[in-house]
C-alpha positions in Angstrom: 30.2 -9.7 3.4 28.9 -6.9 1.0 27.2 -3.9 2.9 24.0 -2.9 1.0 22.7 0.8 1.5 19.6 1.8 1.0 18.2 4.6 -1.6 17.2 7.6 0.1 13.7 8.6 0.8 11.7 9.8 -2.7 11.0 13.4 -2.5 7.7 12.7 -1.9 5.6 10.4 0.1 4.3 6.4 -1.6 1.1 7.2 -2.3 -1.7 4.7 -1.0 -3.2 2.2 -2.5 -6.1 3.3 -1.9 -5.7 6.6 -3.6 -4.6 4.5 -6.9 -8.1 3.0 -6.9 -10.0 6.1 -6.2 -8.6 8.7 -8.8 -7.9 6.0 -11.7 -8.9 2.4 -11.5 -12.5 2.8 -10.9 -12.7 5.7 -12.8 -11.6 4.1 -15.9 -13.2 1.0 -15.2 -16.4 3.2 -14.6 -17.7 1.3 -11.1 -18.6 2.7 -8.6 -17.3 1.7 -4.6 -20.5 -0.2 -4.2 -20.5 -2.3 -7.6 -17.1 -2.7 -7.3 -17.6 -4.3 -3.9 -19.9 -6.7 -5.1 -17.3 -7.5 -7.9 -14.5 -7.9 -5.3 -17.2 -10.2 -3.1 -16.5 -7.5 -0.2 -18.5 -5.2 1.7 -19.0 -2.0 0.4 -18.2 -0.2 3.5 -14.6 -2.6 3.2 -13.7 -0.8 0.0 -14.4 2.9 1.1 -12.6 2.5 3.9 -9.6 1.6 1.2 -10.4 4.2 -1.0 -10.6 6.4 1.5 -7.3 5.4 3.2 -8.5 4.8 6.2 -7.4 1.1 5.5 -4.5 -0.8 3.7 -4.7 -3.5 1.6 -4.2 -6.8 3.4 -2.8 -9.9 1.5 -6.7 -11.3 1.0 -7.6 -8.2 -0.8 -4.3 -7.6 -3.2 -5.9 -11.3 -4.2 -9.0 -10.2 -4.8 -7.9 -6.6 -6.6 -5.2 -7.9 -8.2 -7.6 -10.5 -10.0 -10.3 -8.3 -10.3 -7.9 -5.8 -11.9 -5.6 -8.4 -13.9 -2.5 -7.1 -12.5 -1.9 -9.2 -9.8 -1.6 -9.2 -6.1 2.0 -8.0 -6.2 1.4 -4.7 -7.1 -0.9 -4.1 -4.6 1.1 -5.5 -1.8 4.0 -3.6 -2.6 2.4 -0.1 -2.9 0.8 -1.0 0.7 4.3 -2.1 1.9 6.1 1.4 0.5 3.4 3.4 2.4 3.6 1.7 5.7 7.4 1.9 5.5 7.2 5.7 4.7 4.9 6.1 7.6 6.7 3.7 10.4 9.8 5.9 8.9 8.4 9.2 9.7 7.0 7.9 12.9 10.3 6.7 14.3 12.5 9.6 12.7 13.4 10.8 16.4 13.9 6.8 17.4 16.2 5.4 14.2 19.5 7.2 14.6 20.0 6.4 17.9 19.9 2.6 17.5 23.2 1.7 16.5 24.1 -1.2 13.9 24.9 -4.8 15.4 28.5 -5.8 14.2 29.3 -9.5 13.8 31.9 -9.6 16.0 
């Protein structure tokens, strides 16, 4: 069986979904949180706390943003997904190299 490695960490952290929709798709799109809510058919206060990064992007709303924006969901999902990992990673560097690779015996 083929071993796959992965890439090593970027330089610098994913940035968060969130962030993407704060500095340059609302911007350009010229809504604001609140009339962009409405547009999503959330709660205002659901989006801040997105654009604020004080919450990811759950499947429901890459749906809604990715339709909204006419990207797609994917995009979405993976930007949340690369910032969790990046997180979880920095969270557990102490943990991961002591956990040792199951062999197939």
């Amino acid at each position: 069986m083929a071993e796959y490695r992965a890439t090593p960490r970027p330089a610098w952290p994913p940035t968060h979904p969130g962030a993407l929709l704060r500095e340059e798709v609302l911007p350009s799109l010229r809504l604001s949180v609140a009339r962009a809510a409405r547009g999503l058919g959330v709660s205002r206060q659901t989006l801040h706390a997105i654009v604020s990064e004080k919450a990811g992007i759950t499947p429901e709303m890459a749906l809604r943003l990715g339709k909204f924006c006419g990207n797609g969901p994917e995009l979405w999902l993976r930007m949340q997904q690369a910032y969790d990992l990046h997180r979880a990673a920095e969270a557990l560097a102490d943990v991961l190299p002591g956990i040792e690779q199951a062999r197939a015996a």
